[in-house]
Backbone as CSV, one residue per row, in Angstrom:
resi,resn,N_x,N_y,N_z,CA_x,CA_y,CA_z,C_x,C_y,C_z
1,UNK,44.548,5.809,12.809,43.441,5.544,11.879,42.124,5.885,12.563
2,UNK,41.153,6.730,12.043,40.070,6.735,12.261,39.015,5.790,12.753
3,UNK,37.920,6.160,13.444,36.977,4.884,13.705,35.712,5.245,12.580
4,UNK,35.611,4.873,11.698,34.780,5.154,10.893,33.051,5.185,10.997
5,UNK,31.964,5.535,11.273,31.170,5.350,11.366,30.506,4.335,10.499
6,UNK,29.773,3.608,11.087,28.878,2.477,10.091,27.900,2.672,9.548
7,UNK,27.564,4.034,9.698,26.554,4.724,8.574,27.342,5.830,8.154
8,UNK,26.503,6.049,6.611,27.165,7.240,6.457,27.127,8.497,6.708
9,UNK,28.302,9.215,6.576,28.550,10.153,7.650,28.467,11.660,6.971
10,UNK,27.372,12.250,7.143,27.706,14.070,6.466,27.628,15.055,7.286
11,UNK,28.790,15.564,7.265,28.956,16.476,8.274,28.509,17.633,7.566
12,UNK,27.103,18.685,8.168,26.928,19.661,7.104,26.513,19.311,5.830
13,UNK,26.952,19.152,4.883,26.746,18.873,3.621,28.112,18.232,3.085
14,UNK,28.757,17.510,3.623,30.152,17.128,3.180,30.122,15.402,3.673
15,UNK,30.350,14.917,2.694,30.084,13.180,2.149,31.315,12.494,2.737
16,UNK,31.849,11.800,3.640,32.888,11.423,3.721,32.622,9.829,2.493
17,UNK,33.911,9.716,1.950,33.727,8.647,0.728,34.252,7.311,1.801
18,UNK,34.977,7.171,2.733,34.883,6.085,3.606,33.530,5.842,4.421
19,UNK,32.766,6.578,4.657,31.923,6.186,5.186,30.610,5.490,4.918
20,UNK,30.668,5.905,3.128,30.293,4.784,2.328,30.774,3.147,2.411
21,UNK,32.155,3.309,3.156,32.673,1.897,2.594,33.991,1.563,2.028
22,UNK,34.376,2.696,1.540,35.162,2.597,0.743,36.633,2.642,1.980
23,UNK,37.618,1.757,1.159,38.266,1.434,2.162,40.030,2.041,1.512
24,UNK,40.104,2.309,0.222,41.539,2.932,0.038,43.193,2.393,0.401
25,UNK,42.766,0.856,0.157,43.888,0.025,0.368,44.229,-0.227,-1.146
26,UNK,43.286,0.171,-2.231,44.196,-0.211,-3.225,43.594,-1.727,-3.814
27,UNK,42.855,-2.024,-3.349,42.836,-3.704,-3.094,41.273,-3.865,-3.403
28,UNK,40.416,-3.532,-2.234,39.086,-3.802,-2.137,38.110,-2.898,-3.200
29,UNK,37.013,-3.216,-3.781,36.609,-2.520,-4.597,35.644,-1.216,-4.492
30,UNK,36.412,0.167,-4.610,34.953,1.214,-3.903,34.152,1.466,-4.973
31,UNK,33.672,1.010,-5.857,32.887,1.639,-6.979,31.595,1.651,-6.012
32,UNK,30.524,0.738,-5.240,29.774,0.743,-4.790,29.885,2.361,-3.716
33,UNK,30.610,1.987,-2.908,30.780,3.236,-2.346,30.323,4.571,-2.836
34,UNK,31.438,4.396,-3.827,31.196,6.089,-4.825,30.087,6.364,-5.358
35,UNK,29.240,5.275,-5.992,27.583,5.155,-6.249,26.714,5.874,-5.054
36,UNK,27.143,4.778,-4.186,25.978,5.529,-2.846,26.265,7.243,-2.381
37,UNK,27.622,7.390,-2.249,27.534,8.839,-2.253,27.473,9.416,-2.997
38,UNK,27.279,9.192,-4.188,26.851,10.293,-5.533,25.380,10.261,-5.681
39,UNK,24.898,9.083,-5.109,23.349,8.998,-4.985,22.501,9.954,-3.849
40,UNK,23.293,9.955,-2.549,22.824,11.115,-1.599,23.704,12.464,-1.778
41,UNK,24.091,12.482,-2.395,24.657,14.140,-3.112,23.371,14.179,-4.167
42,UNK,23.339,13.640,-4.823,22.646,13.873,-5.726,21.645,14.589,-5.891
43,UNK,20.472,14.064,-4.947,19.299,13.958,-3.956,19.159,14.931,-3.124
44,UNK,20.267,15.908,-2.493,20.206,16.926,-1.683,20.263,17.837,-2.681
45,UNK,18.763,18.819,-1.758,18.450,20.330,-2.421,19.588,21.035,-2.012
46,UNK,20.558,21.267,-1.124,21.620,21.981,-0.871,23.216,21.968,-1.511
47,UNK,24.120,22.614,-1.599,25.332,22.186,-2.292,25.928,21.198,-1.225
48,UNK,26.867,20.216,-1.909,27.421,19.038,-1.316,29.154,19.048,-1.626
49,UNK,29.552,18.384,-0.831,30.638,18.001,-1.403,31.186,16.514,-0.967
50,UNK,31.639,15.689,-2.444,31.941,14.554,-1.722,33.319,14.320,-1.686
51,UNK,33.775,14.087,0.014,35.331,13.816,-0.198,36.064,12.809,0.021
52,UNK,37.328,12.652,-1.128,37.662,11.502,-1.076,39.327,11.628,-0.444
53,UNK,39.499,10.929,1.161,40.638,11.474,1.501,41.452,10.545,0.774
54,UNK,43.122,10.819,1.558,44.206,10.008,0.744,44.234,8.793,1.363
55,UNK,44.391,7.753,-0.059,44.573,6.811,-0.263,44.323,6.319,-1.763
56,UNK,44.098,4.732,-1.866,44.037,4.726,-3.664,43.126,3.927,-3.249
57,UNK,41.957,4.244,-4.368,40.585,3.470,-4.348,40.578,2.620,-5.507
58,UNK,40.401,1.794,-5.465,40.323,0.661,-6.547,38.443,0.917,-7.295
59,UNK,38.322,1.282,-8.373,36.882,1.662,-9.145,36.918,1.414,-10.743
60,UNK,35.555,0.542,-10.504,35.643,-0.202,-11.789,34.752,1.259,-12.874
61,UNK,34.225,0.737,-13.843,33.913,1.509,-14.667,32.798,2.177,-13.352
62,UNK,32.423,3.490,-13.786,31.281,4.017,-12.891,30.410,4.819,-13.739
63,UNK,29.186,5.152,-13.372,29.011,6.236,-14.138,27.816,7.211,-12.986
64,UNK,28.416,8.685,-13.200,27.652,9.625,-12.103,26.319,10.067,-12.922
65,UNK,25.525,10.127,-12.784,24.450,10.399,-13.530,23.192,11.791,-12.855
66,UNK,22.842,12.697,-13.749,22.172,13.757,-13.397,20.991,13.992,-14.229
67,UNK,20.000,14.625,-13.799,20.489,15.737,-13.300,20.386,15.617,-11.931
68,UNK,20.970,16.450,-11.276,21.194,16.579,-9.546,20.353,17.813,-8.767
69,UNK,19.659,17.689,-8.266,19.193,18.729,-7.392,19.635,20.144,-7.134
70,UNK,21.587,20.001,-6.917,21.952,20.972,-6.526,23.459,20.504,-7.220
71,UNK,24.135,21.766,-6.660,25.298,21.616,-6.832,26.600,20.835,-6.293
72,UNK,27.347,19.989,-6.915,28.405,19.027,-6.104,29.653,19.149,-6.830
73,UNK,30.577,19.235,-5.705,31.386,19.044,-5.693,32.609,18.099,-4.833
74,UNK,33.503,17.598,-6.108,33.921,16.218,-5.550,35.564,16.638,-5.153
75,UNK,36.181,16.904,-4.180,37.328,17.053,-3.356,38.113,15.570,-3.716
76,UNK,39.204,15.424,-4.343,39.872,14.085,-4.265,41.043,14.383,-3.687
77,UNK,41.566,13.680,-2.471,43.196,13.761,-2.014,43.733,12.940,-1.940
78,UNK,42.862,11.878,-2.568,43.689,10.192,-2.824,43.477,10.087,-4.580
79,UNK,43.797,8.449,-4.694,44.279,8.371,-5.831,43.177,6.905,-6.631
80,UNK,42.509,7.266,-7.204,41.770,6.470,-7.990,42.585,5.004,-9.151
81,UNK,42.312,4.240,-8.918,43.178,3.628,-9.711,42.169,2.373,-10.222
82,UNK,42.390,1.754,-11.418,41.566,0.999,-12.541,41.994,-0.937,-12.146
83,UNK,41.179,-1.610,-12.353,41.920,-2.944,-11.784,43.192,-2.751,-13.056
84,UNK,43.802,-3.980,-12.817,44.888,-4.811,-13.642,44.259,-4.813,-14.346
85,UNK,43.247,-5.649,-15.073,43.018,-6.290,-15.916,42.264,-5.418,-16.510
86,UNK,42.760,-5.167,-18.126,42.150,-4.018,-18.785,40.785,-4.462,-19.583
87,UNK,40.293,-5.576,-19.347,38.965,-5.759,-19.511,38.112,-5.304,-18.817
88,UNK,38.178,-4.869,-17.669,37.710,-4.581,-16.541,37.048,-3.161,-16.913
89,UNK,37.757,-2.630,-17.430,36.801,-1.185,-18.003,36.815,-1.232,-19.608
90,UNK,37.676,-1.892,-20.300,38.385,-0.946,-20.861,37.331,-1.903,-22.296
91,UNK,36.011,-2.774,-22.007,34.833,-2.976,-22.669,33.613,-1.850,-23.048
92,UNK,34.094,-1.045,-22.059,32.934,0.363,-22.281,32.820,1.752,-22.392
93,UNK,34.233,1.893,-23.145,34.711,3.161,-23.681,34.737,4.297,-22.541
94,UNK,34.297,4.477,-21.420,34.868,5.241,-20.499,35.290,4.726,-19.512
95,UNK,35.847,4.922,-18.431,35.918,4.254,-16.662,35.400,5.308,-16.162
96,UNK,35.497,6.555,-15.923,34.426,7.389,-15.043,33.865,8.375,-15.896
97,UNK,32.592,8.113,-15.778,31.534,9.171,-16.949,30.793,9.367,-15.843
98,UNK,30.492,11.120,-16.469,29.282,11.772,-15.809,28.403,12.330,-16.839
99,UNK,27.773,11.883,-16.816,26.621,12.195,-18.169,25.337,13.306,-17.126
100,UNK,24.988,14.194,-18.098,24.076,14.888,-17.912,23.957,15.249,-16.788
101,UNK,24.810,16.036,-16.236,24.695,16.690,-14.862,25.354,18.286,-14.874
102,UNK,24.488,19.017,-14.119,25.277,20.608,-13.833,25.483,20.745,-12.816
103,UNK,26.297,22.350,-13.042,27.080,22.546,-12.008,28.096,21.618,-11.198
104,UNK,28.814,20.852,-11.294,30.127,20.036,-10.786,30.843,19.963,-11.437
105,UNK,32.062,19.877,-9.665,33.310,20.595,-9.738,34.003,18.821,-9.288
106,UNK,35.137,19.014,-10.016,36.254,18.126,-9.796,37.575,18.585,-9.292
107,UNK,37.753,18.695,-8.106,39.310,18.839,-7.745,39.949,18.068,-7.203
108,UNK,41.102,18.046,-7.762,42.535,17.947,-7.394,42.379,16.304,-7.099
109,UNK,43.269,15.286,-6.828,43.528,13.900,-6.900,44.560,13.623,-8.083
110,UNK,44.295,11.982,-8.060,45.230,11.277,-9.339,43.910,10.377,-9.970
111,UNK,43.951,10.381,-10.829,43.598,8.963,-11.597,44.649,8.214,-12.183
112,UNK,44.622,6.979,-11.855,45.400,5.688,-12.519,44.962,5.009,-13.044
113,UNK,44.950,4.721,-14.805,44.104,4.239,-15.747,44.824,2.902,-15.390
114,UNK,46.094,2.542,-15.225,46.970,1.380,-15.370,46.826,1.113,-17.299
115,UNK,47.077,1.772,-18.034,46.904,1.183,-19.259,47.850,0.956,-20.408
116,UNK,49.016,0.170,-19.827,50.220,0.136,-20.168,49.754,-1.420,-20.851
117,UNK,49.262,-2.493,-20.127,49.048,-3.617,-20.729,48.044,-3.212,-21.779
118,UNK,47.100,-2.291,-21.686,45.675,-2.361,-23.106,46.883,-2.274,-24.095
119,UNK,47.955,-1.144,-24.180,48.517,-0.431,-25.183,49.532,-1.865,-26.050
120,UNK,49.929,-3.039,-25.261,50.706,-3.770,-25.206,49.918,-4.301,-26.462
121,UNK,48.887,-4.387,-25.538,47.408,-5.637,-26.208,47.528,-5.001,-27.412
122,UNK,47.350,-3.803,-27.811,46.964,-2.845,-29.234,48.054,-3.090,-30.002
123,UNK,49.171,-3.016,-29.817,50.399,-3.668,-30.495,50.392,-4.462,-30.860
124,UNK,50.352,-5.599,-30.182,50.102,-7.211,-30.833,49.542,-7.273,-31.789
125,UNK,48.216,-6.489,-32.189,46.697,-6.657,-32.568,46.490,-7.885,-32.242
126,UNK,46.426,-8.166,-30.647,45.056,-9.224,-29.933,44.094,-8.597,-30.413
127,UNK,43.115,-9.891,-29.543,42.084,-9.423,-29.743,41.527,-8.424,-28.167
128,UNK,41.517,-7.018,-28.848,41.794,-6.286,-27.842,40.012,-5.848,-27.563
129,UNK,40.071,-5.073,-26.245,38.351,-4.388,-26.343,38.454,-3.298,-26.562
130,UNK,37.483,-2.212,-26.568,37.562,-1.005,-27.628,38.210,-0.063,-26.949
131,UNK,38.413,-0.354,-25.232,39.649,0.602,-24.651,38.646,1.818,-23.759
132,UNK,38.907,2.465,-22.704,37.726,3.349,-22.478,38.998,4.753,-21.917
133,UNK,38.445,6.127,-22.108,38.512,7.206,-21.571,38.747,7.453,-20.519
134,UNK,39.791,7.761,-19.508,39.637,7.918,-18.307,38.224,8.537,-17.749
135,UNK,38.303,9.789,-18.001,37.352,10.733,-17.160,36.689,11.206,-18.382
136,UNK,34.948,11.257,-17.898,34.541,11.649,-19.659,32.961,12.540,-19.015
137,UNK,32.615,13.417,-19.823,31.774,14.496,-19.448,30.530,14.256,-20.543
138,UNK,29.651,14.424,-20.758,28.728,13.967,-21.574,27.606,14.863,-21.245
139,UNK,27.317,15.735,-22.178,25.789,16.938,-22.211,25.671,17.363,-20.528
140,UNK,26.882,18.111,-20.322,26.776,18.701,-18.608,27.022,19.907,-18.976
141,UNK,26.640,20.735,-18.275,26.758,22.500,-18.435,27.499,22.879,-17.024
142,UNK,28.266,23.573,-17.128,29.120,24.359,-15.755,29.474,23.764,-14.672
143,UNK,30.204,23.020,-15.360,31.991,22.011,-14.853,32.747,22.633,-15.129
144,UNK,33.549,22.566,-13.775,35.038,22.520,-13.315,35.875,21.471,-12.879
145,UNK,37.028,20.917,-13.959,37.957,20.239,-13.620,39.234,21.227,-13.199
146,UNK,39.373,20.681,-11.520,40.772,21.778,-11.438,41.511,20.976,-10.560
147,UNK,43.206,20.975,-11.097,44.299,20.688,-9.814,43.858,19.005,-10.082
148,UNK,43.594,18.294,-11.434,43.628,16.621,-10.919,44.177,16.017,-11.904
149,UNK,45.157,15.126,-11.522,46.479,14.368,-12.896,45.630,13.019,-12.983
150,UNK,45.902,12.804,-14.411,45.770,11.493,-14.996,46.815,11.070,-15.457
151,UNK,47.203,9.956,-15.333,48.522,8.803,-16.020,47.830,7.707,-16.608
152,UNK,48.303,7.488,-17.645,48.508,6.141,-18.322,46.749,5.877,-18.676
153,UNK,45.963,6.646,-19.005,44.910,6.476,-19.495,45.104,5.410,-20.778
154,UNK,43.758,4.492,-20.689,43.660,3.159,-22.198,44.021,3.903,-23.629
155,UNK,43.012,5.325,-23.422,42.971,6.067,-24.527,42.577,7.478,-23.815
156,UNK,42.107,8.459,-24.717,41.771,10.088,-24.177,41.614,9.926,-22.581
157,UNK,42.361,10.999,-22.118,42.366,10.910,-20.895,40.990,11.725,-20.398
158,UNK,41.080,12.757,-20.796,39.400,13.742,-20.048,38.724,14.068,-22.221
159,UNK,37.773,13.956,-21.569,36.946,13.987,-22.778,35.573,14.977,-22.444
160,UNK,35.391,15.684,-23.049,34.211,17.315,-23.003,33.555,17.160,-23.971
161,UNK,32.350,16.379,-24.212,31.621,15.952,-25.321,30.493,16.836,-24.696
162,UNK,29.452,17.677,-25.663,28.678,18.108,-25.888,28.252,18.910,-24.605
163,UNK,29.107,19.674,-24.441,29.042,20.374,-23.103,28.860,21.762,-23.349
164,UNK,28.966,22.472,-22.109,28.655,23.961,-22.428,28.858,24.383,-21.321
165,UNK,29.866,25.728,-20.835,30.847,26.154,-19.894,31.130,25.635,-19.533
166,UNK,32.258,24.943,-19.844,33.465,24.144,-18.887,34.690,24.990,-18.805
167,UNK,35.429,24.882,-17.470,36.562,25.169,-17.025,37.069,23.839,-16.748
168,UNK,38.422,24.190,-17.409,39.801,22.914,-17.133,41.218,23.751,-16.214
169,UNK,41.544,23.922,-15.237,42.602,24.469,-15.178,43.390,23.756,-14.183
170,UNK,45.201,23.879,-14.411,45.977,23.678,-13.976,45.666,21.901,-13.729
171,UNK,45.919,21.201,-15.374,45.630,19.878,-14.814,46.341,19.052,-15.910
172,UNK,46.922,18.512,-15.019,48.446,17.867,-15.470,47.958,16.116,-15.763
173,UNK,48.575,16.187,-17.252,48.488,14.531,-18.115,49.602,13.622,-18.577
174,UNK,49.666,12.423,-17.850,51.130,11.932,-17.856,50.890,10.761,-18.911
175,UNK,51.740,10.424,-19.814,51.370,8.988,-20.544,52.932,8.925,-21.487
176,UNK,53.300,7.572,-21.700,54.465,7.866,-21.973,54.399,8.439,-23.680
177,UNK,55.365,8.635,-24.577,55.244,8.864,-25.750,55.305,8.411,-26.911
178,UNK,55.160,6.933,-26.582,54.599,5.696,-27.503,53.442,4.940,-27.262
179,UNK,52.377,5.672,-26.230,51.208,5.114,-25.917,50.099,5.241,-26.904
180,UNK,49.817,4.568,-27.584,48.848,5.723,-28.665,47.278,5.779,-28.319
181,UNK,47.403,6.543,-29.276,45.610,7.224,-28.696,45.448,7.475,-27.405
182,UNK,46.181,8.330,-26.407,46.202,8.855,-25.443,45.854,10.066,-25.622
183,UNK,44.795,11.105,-26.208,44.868,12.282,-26.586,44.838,12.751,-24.953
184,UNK,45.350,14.012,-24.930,45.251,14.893,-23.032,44.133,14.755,-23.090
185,UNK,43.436,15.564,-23.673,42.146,16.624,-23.174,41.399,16.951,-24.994
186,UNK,40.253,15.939,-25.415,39.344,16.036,-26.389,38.309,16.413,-26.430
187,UNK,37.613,17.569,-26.977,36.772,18.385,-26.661,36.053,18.525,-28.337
188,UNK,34.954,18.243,-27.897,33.703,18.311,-29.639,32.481,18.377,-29.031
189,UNK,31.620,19.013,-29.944,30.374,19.086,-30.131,29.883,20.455,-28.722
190,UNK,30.846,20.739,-28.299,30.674,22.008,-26.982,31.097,23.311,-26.818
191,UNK,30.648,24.383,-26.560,30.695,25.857,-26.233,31.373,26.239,-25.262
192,UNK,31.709,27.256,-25.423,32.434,28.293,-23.817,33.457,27.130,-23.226
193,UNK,34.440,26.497,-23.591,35.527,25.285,-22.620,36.766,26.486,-22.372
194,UNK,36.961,26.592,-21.581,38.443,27.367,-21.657,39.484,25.975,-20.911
195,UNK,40.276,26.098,-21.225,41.735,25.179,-20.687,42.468,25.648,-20.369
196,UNK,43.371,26.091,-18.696,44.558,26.605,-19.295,45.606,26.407,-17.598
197,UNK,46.640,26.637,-17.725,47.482,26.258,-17.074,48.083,24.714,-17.037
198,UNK,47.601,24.216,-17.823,47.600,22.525,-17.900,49.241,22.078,-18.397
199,UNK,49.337,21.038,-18.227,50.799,20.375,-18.463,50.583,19.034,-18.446
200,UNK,50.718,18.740,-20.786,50.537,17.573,-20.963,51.474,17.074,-21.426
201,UNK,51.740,15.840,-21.165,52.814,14.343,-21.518,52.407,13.669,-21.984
202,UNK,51.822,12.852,-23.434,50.896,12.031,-23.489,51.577,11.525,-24.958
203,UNK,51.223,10.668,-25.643,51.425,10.053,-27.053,50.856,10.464,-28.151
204,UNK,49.347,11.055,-27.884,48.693,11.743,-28.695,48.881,13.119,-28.876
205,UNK,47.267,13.460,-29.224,47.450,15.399,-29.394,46.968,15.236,-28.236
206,UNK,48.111,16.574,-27.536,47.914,17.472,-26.233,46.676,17.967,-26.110
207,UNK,45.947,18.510,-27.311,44.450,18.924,-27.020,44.077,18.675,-28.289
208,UNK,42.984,17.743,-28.747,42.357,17.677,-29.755,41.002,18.219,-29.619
209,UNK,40.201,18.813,-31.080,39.465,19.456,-31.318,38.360,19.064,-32.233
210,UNK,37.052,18.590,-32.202,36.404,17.747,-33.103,35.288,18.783,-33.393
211,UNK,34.450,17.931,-34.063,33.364,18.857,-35.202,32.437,19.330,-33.834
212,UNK,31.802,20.797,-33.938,30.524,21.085,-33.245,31.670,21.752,-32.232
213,UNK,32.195,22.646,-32.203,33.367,23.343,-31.089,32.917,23.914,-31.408
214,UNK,32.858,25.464,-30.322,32.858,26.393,-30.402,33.283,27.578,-29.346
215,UNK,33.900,28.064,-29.760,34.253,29.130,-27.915,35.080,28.172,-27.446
216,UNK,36.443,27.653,-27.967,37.087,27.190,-26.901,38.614,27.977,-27.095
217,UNK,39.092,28.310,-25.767,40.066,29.491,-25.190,41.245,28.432,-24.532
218,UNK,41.978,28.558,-24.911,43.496,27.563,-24.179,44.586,28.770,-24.040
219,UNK,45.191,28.578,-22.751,46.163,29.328,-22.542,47.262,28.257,-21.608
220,UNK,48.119,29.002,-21.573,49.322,28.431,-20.919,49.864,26.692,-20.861
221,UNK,49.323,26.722,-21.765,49.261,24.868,-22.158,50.968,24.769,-22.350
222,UNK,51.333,23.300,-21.392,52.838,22.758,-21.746,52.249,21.810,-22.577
223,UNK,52.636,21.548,-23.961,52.576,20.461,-24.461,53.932,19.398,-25.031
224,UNK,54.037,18.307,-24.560,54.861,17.784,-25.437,55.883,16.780,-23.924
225,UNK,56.120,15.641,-24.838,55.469,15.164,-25.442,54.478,14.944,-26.114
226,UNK,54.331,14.454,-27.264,52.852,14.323,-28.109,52.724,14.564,-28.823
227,UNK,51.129,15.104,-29.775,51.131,15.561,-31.457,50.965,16.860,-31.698
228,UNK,50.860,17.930,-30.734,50.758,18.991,-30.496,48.996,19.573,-30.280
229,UNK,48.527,20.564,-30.867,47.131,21.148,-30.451,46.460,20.958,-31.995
230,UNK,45.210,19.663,-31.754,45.102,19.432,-33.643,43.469,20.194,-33.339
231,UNK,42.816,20.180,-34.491,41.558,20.329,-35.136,41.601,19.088,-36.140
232,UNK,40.569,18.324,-35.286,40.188,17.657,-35.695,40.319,16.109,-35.276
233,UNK,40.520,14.773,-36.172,40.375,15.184,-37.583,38.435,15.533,-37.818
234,UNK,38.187,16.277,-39.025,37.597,16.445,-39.582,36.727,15.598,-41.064
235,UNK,35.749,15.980,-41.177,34.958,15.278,-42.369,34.551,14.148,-42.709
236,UNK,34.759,13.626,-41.325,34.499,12.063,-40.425,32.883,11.639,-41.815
237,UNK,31.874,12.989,-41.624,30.937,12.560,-41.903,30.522,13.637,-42.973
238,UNK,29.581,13.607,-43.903,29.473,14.859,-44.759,28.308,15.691,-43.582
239,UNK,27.578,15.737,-43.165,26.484,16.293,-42.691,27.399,16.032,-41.332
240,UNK,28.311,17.441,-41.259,29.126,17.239,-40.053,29.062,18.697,-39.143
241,UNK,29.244,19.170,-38.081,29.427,20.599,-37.700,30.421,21.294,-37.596
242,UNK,30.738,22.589,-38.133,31.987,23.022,-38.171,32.862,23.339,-36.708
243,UNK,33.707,24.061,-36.614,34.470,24.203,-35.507,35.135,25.647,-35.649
244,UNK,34.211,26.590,-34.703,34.869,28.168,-34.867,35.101,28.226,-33.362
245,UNK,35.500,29.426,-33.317,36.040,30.506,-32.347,37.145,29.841,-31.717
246,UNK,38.340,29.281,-32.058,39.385,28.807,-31.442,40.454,29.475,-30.730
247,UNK,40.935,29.657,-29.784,42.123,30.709,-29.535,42.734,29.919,-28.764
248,UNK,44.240,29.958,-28.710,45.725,29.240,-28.223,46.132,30.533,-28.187
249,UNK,46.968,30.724,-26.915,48.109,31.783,-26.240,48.827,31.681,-25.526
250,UNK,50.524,32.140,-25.498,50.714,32.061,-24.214,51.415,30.450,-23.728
251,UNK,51.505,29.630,-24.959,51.717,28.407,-24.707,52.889,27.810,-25.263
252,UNK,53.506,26.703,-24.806,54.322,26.345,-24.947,54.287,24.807,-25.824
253,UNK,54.686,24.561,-26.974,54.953,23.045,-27.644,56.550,22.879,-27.874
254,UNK,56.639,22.113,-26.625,58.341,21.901,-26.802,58.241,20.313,-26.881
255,UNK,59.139,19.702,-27.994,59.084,17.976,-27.493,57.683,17.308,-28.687
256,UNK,57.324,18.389,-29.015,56.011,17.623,-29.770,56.068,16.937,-31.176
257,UNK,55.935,16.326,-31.846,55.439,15.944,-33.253,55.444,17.289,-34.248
258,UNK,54.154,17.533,-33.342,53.530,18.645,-34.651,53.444,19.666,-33.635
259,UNK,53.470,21.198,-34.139,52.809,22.273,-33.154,51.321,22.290,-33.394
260,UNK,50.912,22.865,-34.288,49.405,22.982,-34.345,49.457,22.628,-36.174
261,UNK,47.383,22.234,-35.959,47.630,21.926,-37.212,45.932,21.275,-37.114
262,UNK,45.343,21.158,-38.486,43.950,20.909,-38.877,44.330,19.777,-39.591
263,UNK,43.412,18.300,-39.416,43.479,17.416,-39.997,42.151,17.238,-40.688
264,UNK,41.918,16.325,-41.742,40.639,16.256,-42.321,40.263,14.763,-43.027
265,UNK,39.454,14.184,-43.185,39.543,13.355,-44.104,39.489,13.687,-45.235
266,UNK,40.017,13.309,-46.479,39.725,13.537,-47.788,38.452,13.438,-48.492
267,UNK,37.350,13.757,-48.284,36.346,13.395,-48.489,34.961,14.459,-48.213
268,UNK,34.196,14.885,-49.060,33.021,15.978,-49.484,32.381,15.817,-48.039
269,UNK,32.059,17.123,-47.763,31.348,17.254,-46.157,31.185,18.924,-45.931
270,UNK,30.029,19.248,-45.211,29.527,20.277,-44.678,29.999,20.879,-43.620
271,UNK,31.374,20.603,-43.252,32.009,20.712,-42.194,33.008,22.592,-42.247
272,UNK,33.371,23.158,-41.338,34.136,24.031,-41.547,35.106,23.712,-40.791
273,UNK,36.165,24.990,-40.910,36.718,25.856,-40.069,37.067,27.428,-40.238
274,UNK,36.571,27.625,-39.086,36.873,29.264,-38.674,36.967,30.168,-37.607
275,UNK,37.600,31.260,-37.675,37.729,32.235,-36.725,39.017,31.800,-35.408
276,UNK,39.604,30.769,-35.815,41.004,30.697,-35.170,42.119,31.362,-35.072
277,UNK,42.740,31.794,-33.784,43.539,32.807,-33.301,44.955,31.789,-32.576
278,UNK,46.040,31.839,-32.957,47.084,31.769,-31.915,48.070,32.808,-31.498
279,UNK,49.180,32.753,-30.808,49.935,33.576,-30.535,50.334,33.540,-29.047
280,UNK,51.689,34.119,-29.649,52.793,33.835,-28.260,53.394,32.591,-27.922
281,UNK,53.210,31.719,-29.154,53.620,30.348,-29.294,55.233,30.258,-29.277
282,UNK,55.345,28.888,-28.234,57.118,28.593,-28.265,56.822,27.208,-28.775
């Protein structure tokens, strides 16, 4: 075992996430940790990277916040994991949000939502809390999620809300196939997303698609378990945004519900769809 320094430690431009504090037993809580080094990444005019070696960090809801100076990127080779108790996040609709930040990159790790008891809770109809998103992106431009699995998310595991160039690749979603509202990977209101090499397991749709899309490119998608690749649903609202330039290729729905398919509400709205392409579908 390492002797850790008692300040924190950047070698170059590279964040060690223990040297914040964070200790990766699984046990003790690093959310503070991950704050302080997203706070001096943040803050540096130079590119950064913050890394998180192996082990499992125990992190309550967080949220990374930008804009950032420069460019960061976050290296994970351990494993993030949510307390027990699904109150613990699962009051504030995400556990890790990065709102309004560019340029960052996410690679490779695990997230562990633990959200086998919320889903329990949702069954019963307790009185449950509104459940949160694993990993969630919010008005960021030119992100990369690559090489990082999520299991057992409360609900949507990665979420691409109002974004613009995002890359998703080779990123694998585990949840069993009675979990509900586990969608993989939900993407609305954003431009230019491509997805592809990914391999999802989940209860929901493998990739759902909401109003205000545009330019989004999926290839080599395993889906299935799950509901297959939806649009939508739709017409949520009348004064809604449509959803063009769609393309699926190259992909596989074995095990699923549905293959593909547009849902809508029944109900008058300004909403479209258009300019959708598939092919090479199994």
């Amino acid at each position: 075992m390492p002797a850790w320094p008692s300040s924190p430690m950047r070698i170059g431009h590279l964040h060690w996430l223990r040297s914040f504090g964070a200790k990766g037993d699984g046990v003790r809580d690093s959310t503070g940790p991950f704050l302080k080094a997203w706070a001096s990444a943040c803050s540096s005019t130079q590119s950064t990277t913050i890394y998180v070696p192996k082990g499992r960090y125990l992190l309550k809801n967080v949220e990374f916040r930008g804009p950032c100076k420069s460019k960061i990127k976050v290296q994970i080779d351990g494993t993030l994991v949510a307390p027990l108790d699904y109150n613990a996040v699962g009051k504030s609709r995400s556990w890790i949000l990065f709102i309004k930040v560019n340029r960052v990159s996410v690679v490779g790790g695990t997230l562990d939502a633990k959200g086998s008891s919320f889903w329990s809770c949702r069954k019963s109809r307790s009185n449950c809390p509104v459940g949160a998103r694993s990993i969630m992106f919010n008005w960021a431009n030119d992100i990369v999620i690559s090489s990082l699995t999520s299991i057992n998310s409360q609900l949507m595991h990665l979420v691409i809300n109002s974004c613009n160039n995002v890359m998703v690749s080779n990123v694998k979603i585990i949840a069993p196939d009675d979990s509900p509202n586990t969608d993989g990977i939900h993407v609305q209101g954003s431009t230019d997303v491509t997805i592809k090499g990914c391999n999802i397991r989940t209860g929901d749709d493998c990739v759902s698609i909401g109003p205000g899309t545009s330019g989004l490119w999926m290839e080599r998608i395993q889906c299935g378990p799950g509901h297959g690749v939806s649009i939508g649903s739709l017409a949520r609202e009348y004064n809604e945004a449509g959803v063009e330039n769609v393309t699926l290729i190259n992909s596989d729905l074995i095990g699923s519900d549905n293959g593909l398919r547009i849902k809508s509400w029944a109900r008058p709205s300004i909403g479209f769809v258009k300019k959708f392409f598939f092919r090479t579908l199994l």
